[in-house]
Structures are given as structure tokens and as C-alpha cells.
C-alpha positions as CSV (number, residue, x, y, z in Angstrom):
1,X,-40.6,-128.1,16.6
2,X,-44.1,-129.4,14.3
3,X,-45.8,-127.9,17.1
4,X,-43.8,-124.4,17.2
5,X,-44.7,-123.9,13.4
6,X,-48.2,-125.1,13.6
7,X,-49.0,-122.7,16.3
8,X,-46.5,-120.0,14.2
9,X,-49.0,-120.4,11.3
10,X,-52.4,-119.9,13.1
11,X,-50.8,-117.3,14.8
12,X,-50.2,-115.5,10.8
13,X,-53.9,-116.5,10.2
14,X,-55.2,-115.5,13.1
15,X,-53.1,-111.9,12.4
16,X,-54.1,-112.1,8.7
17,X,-57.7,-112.2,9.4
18,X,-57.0,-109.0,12.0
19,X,-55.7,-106.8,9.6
20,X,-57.9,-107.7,6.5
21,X,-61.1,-107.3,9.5
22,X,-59.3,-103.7,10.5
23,X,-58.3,-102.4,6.9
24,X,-61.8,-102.7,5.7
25,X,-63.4,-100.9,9.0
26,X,-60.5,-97.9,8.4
27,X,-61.2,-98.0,4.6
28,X,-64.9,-98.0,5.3
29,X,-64.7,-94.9,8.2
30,X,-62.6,-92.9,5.6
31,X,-64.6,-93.0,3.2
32,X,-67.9,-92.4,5.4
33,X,-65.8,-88.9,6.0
34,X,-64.9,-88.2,2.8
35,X,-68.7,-88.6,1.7
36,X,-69.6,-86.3,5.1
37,X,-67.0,-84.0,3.3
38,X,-68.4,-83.8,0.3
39,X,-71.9,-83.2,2.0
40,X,-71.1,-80.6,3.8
41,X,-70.1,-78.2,0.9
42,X,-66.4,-78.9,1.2
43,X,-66.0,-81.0,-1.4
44,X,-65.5,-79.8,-5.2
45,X,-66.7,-81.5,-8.5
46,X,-68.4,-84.8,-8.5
47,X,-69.3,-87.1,-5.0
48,X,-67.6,-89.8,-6.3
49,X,-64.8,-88.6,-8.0
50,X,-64.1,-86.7,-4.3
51,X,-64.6,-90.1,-2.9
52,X,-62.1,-91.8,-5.1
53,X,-59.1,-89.0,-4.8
54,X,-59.9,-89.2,-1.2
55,X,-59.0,-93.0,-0.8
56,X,-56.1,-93.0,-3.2
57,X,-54.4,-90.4,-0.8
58,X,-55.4,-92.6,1.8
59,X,-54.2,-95.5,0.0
60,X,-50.5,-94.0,-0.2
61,X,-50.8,-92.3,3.5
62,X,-49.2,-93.5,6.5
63,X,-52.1,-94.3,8.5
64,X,-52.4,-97.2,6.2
65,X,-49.3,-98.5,6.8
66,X,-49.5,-98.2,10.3
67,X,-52.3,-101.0,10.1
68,X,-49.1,-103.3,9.6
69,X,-48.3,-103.1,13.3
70,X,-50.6,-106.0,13.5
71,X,-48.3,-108.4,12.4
72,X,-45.2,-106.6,13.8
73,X,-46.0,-105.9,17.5
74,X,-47.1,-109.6,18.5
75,X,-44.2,-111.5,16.5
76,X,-41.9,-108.7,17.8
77,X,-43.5,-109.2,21.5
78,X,-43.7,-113.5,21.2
79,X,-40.0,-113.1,19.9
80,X,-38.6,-110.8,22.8
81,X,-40.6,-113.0,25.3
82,X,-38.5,-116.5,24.0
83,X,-35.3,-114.5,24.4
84,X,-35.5,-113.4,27.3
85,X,-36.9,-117.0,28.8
86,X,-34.2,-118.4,27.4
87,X,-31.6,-116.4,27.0
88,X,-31.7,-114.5,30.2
């Protein structure tokens, strides 16, 4: 059982440091386009006032959210796979 939860919680580490790694690069792509955006003519007013509407839309979109799959797909996956081994 000890060894179940140790292995449980550097699993959530492991996934934790995942999903910090992968926000950052999808915050840091975003806002790379945004500032291509803004380059190219398309963007109105100030660089980084573009820059900074940009990522609170991306904040509140789905695509962030979606980053969450990291921790839902393997503990859904690791949870189906003990069912079934025991269970079926």
C-alpha cells in the first residue's frame, strides 16, 4: 500500500512538472504570435497592450484548459488498466 502511494505521488510530480514545462512553452508560442500580430500591421494601439489582451483571452480560452489532460489521461489510463487486471 506505502509503495502504491509513493509511486502515486511521483507520478503527480512527475505530471506536475509536465504541465507547468507545457503551459509555459503554449504561453510562450502565444505570445510570440500575438507580437508576429502586432508586427504585421494587424494589431491596433500599443504592442504591449495587444500582447496583454491577447493572453488574457488566452488565459480564459479552452486551449488552456485542455493542457489539464496531462493529469487526466494517465490517472484515467493507470486507473482503467487496475480494473480491468483486476476486476476482469
Amino acid at each position: 500500500m506505502m509503495g502504491g502511494l509513493r509511486l502515486f505521488a511521483m507520478l503527480l510530480i512527475g505530471l506536475t512538472v509536465v504541465y507547468v514545462c507545457l503551459s509555459l512553452y503554449s504561453r510562450s508560442v502565444r505570445r510570440a504570435k500575438l507580437e508576429a500580430e502586432w508586427d504585421a500591421g494587424n494589431g491596433a494601439g500599443d504592442r504591449e497592450a495587444h500582447v496583454r489582451s491577447g493572453l488574457e483571452r488566452y488565459d480564459g480560452s479552452i486551449r488552456r484548459k485542455l493542457i489539464l489532460g496531462v493529469y487526466v489521461v494517465p490517472l484515467s489510463l493507470i486507473g482503467i488498466l487496475i480494473y480491468v487486471t483486476n476486476f476482469m
